[in-house]
C-alpha positions in Angstrom: 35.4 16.7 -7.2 34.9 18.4 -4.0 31.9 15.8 -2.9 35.0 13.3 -3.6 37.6 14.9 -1.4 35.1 16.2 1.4 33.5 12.4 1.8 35.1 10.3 4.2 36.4 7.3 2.5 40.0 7.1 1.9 40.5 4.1 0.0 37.8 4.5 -2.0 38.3 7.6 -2.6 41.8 7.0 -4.1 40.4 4.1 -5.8 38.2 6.5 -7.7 40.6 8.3 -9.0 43.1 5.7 -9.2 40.3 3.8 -11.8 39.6 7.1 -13.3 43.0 8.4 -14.2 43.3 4.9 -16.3 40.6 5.4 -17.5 41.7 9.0 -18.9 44.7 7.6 -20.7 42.7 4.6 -22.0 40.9 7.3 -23.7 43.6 9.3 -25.3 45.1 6.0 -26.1 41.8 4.9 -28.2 41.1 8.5 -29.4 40.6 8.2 -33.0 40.1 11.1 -36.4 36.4 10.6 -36.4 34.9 10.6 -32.8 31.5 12.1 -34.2 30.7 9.3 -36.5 28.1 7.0 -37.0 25.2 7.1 -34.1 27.3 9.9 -32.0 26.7 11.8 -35.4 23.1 11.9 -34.7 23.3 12.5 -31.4 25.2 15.4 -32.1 23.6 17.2 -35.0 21.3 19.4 -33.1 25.1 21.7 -31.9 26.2 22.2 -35.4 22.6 22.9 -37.1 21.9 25.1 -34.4 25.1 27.1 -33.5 27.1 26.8 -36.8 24.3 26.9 -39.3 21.9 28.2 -37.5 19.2 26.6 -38.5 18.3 24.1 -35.6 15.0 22.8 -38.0 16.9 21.8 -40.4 15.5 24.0 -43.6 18.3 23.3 -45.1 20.4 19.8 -45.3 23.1 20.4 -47.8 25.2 21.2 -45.3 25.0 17.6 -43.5 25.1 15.6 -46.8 28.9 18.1 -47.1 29.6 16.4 -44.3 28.9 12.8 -45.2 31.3 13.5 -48.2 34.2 15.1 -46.2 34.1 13.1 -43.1 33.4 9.5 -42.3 30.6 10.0 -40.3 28.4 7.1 -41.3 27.9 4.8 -44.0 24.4 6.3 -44.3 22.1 8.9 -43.3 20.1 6.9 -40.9 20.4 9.8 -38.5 17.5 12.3 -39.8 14.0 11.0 -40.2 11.0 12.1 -41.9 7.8 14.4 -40.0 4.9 13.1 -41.1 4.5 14.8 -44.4 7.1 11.7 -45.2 9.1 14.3 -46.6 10.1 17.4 -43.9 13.6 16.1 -42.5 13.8 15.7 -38.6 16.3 14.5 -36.5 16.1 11.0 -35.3 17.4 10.2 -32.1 16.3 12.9 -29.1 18.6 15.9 -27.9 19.3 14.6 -24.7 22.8 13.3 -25.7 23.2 16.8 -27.7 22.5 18.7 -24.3 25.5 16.3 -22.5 27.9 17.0 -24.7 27.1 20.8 -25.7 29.7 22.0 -22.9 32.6 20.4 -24.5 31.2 21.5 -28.0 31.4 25.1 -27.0 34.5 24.6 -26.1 35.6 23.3 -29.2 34.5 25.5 -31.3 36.0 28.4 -29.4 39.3 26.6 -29.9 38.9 26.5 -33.8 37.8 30.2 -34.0 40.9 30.8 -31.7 43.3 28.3 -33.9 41.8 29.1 -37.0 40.8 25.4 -37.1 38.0 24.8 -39.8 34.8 25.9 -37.3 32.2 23.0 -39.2 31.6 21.1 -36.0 33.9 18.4 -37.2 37.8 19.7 -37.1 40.3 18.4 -34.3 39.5 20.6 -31.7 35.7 19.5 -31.7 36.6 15.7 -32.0 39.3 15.8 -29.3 37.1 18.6 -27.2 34.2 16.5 -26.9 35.5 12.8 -26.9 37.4 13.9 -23.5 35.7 16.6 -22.5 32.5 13.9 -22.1 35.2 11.8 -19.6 34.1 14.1 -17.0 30.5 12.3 -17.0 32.8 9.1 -16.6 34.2 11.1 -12.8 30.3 12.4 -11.9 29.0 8.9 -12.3 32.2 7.3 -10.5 32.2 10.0 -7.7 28.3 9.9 -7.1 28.2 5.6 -7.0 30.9 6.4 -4.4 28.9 8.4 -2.0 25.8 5.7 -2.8 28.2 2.7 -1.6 29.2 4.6 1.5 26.0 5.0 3.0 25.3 1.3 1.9 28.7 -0.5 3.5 32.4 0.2 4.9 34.8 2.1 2.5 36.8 -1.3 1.5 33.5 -3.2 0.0 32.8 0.2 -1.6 36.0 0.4 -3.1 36.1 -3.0 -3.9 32.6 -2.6 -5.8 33.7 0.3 -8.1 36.6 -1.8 -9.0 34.2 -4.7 -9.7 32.1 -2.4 -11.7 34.7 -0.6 -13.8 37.2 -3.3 -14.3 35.1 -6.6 -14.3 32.0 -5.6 -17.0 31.7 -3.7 -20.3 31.1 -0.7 -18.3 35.3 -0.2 -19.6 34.4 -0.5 -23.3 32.1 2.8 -22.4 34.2 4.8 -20.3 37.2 5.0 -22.8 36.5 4.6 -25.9 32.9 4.3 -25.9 32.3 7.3 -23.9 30.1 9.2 -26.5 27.5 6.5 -26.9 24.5 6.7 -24.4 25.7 4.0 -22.1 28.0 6.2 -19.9 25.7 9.2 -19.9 22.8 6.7 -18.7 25.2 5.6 -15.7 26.0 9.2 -15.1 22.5 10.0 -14.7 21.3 7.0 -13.2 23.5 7.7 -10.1 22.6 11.0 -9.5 19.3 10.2 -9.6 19.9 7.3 -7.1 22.0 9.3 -4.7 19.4 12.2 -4.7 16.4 9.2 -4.1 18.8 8.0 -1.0 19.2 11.6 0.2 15.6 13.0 -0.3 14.4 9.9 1.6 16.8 10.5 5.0 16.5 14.6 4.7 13.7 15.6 2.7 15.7 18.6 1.2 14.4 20.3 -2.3 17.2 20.6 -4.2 17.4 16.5 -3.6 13.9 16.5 -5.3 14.7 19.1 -7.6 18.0 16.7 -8.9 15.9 13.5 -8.8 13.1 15.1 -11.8 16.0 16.6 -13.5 17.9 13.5 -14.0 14.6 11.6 -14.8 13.9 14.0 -17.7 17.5 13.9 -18.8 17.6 10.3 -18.6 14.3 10.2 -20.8 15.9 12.8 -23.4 18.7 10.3 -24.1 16.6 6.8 -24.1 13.4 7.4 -24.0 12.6 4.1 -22.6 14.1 4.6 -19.8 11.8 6.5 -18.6 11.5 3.5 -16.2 13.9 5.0 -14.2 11.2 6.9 -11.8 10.6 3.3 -10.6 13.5 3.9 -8.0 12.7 7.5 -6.2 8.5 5.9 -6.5 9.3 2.3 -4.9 12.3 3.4 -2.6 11.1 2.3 0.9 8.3 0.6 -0.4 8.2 -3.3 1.0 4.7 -3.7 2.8 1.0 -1.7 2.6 2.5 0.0 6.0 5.8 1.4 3.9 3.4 2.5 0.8 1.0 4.2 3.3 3.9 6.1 4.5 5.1 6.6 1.5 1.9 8.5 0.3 2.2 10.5 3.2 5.7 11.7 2.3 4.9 12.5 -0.8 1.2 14.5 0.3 3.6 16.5 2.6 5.9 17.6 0.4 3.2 18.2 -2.6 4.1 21.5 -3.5 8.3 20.8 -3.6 6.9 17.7 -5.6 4.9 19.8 -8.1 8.0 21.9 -8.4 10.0 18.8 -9.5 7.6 17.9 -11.6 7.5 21.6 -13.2 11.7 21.6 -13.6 11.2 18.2 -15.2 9.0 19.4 -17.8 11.3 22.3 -18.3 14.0 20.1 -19.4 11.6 18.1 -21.4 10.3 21.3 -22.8 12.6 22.1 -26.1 12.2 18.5 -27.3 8.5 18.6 -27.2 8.3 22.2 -28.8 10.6 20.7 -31.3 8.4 17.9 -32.1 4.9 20.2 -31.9 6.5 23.0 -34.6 7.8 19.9 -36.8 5.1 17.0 -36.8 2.3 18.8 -35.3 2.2 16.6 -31.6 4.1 16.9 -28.3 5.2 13.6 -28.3 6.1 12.0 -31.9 7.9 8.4 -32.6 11.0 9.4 -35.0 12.3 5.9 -35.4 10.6 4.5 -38.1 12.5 1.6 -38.4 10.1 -1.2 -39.6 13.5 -3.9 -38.8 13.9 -2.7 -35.5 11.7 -2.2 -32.8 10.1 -3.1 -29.3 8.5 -6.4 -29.8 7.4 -6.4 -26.1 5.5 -9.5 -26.8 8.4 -11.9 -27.8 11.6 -11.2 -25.4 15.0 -12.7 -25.9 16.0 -13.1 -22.1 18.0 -16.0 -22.8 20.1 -14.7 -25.4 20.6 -11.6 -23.8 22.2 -13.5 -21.0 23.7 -16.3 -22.3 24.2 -15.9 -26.1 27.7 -16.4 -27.1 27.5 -13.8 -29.8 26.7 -11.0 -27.1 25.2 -12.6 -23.8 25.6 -10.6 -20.7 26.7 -13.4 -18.4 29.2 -14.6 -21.1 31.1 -11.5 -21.5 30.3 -10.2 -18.0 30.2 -13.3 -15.7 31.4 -10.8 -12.8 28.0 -9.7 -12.3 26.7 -13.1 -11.5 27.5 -11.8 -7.9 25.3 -9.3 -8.0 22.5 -11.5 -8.7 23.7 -13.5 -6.1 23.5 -10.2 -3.8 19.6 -10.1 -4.5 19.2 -12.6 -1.4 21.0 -10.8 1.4 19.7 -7.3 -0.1 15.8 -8.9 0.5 16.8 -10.3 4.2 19.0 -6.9 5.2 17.8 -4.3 3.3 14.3 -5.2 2.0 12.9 -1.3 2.2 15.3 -1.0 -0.8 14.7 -4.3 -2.4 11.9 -3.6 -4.4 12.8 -0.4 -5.5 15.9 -2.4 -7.1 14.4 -5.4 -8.0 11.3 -3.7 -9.9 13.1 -1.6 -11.8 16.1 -3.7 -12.7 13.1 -6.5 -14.0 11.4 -3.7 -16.1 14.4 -2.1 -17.7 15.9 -5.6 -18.7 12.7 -6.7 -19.7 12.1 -3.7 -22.3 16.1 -4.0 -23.0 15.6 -7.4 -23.7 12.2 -6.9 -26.0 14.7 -5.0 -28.5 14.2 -6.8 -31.7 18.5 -5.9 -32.4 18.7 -7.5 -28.8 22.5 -7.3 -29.4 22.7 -4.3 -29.9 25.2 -3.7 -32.5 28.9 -4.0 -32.2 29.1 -3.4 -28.5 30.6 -5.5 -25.7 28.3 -7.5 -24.1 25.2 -6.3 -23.8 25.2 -2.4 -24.0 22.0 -1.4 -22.4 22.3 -3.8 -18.8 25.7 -0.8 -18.0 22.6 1.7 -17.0 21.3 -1.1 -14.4 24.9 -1.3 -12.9 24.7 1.6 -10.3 21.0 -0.3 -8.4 22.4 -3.7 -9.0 26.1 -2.2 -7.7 23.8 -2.4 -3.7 23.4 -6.0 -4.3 27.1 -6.7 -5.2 28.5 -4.8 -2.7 26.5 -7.0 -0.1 28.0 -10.4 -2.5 31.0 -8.6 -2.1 30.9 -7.5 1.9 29.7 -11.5 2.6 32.9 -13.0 1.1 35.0 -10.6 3.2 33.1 -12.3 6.1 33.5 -15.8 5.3 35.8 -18.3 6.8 39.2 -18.4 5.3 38.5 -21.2 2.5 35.5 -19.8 0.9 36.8 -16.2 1.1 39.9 -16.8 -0.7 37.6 -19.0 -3.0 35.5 -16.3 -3.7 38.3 -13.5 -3.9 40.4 -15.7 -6.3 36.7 -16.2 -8.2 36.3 -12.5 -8.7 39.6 -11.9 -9.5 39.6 -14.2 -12.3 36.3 -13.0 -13.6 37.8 -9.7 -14.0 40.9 -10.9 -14.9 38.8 -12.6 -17.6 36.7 -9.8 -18.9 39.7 -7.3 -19.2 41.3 -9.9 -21.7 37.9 -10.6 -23.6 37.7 -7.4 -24.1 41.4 -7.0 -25.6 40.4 -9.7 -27.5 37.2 -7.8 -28.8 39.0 -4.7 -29.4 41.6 -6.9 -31.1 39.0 -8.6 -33.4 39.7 -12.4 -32.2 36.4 -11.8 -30.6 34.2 -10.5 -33.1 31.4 -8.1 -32.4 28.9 -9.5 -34.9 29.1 -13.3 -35.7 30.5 -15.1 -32.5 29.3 -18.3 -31.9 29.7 -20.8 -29.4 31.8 -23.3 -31.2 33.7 -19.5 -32.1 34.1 -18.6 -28.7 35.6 -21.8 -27.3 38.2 -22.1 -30.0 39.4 -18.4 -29.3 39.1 -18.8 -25.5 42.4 -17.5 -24.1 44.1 -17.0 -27.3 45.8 -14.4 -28.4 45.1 -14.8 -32.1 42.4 -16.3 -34.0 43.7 -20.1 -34.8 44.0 -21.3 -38.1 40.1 -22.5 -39.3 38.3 -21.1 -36.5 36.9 -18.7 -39.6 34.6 -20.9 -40.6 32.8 -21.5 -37.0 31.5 -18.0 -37.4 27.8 -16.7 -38.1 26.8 -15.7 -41.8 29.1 -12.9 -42.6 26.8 -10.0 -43.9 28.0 -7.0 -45.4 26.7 -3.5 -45.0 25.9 -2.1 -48.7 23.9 -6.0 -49.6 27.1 -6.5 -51.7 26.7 -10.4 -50.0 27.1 -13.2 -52.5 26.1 -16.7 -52.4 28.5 -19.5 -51.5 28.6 -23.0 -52.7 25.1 -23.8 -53.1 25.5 -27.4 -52.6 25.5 -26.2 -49.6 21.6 -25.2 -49.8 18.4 -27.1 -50.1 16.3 -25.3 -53.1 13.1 -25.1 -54.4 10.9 -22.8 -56.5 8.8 -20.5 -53.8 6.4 -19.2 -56.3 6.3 -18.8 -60.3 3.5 -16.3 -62.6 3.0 -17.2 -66.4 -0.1 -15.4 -66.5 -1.9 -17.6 -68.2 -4.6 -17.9 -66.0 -6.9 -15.2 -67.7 -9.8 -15.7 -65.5 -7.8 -14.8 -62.8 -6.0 -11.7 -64.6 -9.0 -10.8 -66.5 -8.7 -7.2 -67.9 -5.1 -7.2 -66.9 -3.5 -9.6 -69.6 -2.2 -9.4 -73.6 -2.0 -12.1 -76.1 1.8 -12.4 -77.3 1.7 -13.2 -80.7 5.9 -14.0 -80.7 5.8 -16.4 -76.9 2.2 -17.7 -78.0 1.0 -17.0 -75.0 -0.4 -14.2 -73.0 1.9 -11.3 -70.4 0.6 -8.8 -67.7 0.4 -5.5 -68.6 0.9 -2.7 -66.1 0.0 1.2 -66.1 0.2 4.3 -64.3 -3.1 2.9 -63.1 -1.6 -0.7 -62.4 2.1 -0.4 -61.3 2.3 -3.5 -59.3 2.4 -7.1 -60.6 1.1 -9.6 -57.9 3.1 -10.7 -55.4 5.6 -14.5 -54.8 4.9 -13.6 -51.0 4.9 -16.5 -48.0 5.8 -15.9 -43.8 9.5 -16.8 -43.1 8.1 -19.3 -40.6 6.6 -21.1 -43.2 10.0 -21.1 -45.6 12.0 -22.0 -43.1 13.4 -22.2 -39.3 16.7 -21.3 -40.0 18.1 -17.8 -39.3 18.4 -17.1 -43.1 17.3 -18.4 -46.4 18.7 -17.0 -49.6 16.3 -16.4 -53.0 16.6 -15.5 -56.6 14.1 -14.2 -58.4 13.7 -13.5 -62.4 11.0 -12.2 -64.5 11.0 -10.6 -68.2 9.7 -7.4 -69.0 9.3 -5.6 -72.5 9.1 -1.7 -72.3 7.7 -0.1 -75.9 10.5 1.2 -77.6 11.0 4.7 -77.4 9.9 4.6 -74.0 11.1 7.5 -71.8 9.9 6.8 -68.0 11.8 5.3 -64.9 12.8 1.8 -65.4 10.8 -1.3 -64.4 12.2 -3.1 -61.4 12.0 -6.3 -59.5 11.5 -5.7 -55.4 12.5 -8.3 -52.5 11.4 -7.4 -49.2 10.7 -8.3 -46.3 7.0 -6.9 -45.1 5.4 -6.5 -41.5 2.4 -4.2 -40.5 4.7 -1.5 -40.0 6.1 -1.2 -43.1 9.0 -3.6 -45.6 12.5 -3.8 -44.3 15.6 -5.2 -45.8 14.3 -4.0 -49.3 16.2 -4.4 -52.7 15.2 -3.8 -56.1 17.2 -4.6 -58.9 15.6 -2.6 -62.0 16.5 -2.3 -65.5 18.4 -0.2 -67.7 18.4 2.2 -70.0 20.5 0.4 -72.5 18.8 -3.0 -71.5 15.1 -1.8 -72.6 16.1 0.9 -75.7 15.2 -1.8 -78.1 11.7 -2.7 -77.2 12.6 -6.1 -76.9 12.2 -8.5 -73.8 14.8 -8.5 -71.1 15.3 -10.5 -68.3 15.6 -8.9 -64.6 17.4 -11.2 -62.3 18.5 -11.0 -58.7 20.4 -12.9 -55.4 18.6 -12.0 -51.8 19.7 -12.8 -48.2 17.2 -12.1 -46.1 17.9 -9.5 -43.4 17.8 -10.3 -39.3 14.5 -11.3 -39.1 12.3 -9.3 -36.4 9.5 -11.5 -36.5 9.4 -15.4 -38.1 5.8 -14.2 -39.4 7.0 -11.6 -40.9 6.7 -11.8 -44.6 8.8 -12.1 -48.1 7.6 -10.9 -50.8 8.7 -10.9 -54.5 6.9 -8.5 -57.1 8.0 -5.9 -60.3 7.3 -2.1 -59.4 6.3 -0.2 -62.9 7.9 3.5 -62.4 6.9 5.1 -65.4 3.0 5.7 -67.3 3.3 4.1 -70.7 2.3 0.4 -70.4 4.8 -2.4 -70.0 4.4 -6.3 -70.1 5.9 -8.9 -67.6 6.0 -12.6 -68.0 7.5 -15.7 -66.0 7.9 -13.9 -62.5 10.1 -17.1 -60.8 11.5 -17.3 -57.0 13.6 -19.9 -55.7 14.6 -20.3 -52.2 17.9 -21.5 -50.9 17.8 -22.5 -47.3 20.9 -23.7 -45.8 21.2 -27.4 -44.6 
């Protein structure tokens, strides 16, 4: 606060706290019951286990599973992974979010000893403690993009930019009611780090270093690939072999305050890495095992990050179009700064855009491009500073452009928030019917994407609607090819596959998604009969659709017998409906087989898939 009141600046000044005290009560306004929920949950387990239960390696997990019953924290207990031993419980995401908001947790729990508030980590005064409490990254990011645009233009364009910035992209979803998730800590961060790069290049000072490996490290701890982050302080004022010469001479002159920043940086790093060395036996250790989900930094989606209707950045941000637009006069003016923007803007929206979930959820736009904001904020400020220049007609032109566009992505995102956009299936015939409305019209419904649901609950429409045919069918009565593995059946006249303890398995209906179809989902149902011997006392046979890739099967559902269906020792038929799940990878594979539990021998027969892909 005192950086704000002690820069010169006045309009932008009071434009920053202007934007930020509507931002405040656009937070209490969206405050909800259950603030630590869902992702924020994991982000936030490490303050609980470690103050309230004190067990910070999480022995002991009853305690988190009380939780899932008591609150609505998540639909599932994605947040804890396995070491591994495939079995020791660790946390899943990193403890750099956990660090940001473990001021305002303190905090909260001294209220509820003080109250007499339930002290779990979860009671009113945490929620409300940390969900506002965490608005005061919101006013460090804000203050130090301020200071950035003032040593870049005049205090009107820098005013004008933070406007642009806060009112004119989805960085308002995560300053208000967003402001747990990683995208405003990331901005926070980001700007420190490239206010401190400014300063350490004009004054050489320490504590400018010092700031610049902190933030990096803090910036890792909440998403670890950004890491690309040290792009900026490495390529700022790098444009020719002269400037990187230089450059190596800076940085050879300052070597020891260097290896000082590099020793405070692995501080902060420290605690996570001794976290993952006591628990999985290596420094650095890949907790999201997530076979759907991933970096496939092979196959990008650039184009549907920018232009998809259901999230593309340009749709739902078309603001920033200036700022690309800015890239030109920021190479003629400013070029010792280009690159350091340019390079790392292309290699964070590169990896951003190598996400398999490329859309990220629920979010506004596109969630990830809000930590590229405060680099591409230089560029739009020069956008921004040319318009003001321009002859009458083009600058109210472009004014009354940006205006609109901001105009425009306040009211999209009413329209989100109100659910006439919707954050999972928008499409583009979707999007046009809703344009400008203020509720969904009548039949607009049906332009939407497949609905899915959460707990694969999703049933089959109208399949007239489908083109079917039979994927793959087993009668086993190819006994060379089962040899050793099949039975006569005196009643079917015929012979079955028998598996064991020793054989659990049947073989697999299996075949890449590329080669079923190009569509973005196919539906299958798959059947097979099964006899367990009567009496029989072990786990249940069942029948498994999946989808399978190297690292692992993803979107898997098994639909197994019962305990009344097999008492007999007669045959009974398994039978169950599969949509397939966002598919990572088109070569990834289906596959369709029965999974024997138990150790006395069963016996399968006429394993059938069908496929239903839509027309």
């Amino acid at each position: 606060m005192r950086a704000l009141l002690s820069t010169p600046g006045r309009l932008s000044r009071w434009t920053v706290l202007a934007l930020f005290a509507v931002l405040c009560v656009m937070r209490v306004a969206s405050l909800t019951p259950n603030e630590l929920s869902w992702d924020v949950f994991g982000y936030y387990l490490y303050l609980p286990a470690t103050v309230i239960h004190h067990d910070p390696l999480l022995h002991d997990t009853a305690w988190i599973h009380e939780v899932m019953r008591t609150h609505e924290v998540s639909g599932t207990l994605y947040q804890l992974s396995t070491a591994p031993d495939n079995s020791t419980p660790i946390y899943f995401f990193l403890m750099g979010m956990a660090l940001c908001y473990a001021p305002f947790f303190l905090l909260g729990h001294g209220i509820a000893l003080i109250t007499g508030a339930p002290a779990d980590g979860f009671s009113a005064p945490y929620q409300i403690s940390v969900a506002l409490g965490c608005m005061a990254y919101v006013l460090i990011g804000l203050v130090h993009l301020r200071r950035i645009l003032l040593q870049w233009s005049g205090d009107g364009v820098a005013a004008a930019t933070i406007a642009v910035i806060v009112l004119g992209t989805n960085y308002l979803q995560f300053a208000t009611a967003k402001d747990l998730e990683t995208a405003n800590f990331l901005f926070c961060w980001m700007a420190v780090l490239v206010w401190n790069t400014l300063r350490w290049h004009a004054e050489q000072r320490r504590a400018n270093l010092l700031w610049i490996a902190g933030s990096i490290a803090l910036i890792t701890l909440i998403k670890p690939s950004e890491i690309v982050c040290g792009i900026v302080p490495l390529a700022w004022g790098v444009h020719d072999r002269a400037s990187l010469r230089a450059k190596a001479r800076l940085l050879a002159k300052h070597g020891k305050d260097l290896l000082l920043a590099v020793g405070l940086g692995l501080c902060v790093l420290a605690p996570q890495l001794l976290y993952w060395k006591v628990m999985t036996g290596d420094l650095v250790h890949d907790s999201y095992k997530n076979p759907g989900v991933g970096l496939d930094l092979l196959r990008p989606h650039i184009g549907d990050v920018l232009f998809s209707f259901r999230k593309g950045w340009l749709i739902y941000t078309p603001v920033m179009v200036f700022a690309l637009a800015g890239l030109v006069p920021l190479y003629r003016r400013r070029r010792p700064v280009f690159w350091a923007v340019v390079l790392y803007a292309a290699v964070a929206f590169y990896i951003l855009a190598s996400w398999s979930e490329w859309w990220y959820g629920a979010s506004y736009s596109v969630r990830p491009m809000i930590t590229l904001y405060v680099v591409l904020a230089l560029p739009l400020a020069l956008a921004l500073e040319a318009i003001g220049r321009a002859a009458r007609p083009v600058r109210a032109l472009g004014i009354g452009t940006v205006t609109a566009l901001v105009a425009l992505n306040g009211f999209q995102l009413w329209q989100f928030r109100s659910w006439i956009i919707h954050p999972y299936r928008t499409t583009r015939p979707y999007y046009f019917a809703v344009f400008g409305r203020t509720a969904v019209p009548p039949g607009a419904e049906a332009l939407l994407s497949l609905d899915r649901s959460f707990d694969g609950s999703d049933r089959m429409g109208d399949p007239s609607q489908y083109d079917a045919h039979t994927l793959g069918a087993y009668d086993f009565e190819d006994t060379a090819h089962f040899a050793g593995r099949l039975a006569a059946d005196t009643v079917q006249r015929g012979h079955v596959l028998v598996l064991d303890a020793e054989h659990p398995f049947s073989p697999n209906v299996e075949m890449p998604y590329t080669t079923i179809t190009d569509k973005p989902y196919f539906w299958a149902k798959a059947r097979v009969r099964v006899q367990v011997p009567q009496g029989y006392a072990g786990e249940p046979p069942c029948l498994v659709l999946t989808m399978e890739r190297k690292e692992g099967s993803y979107g898997y559902r098994t639909f197994c017998a019962t305990a009344d269906s097999t008492r007999g020792g007669g045959w009974t038929t398994l039978e169950g409906a599969y949509l397939t799940p966002p598919i990572r990878d088109t070569e990834d594979r289906f596959k369709v087989y029965v999974w024997h539990r138990g150790q006395a021998p069963i016996r399968v027969d006429d394993l059938v898939v069908d496929v239903f892909v839509p027309r």
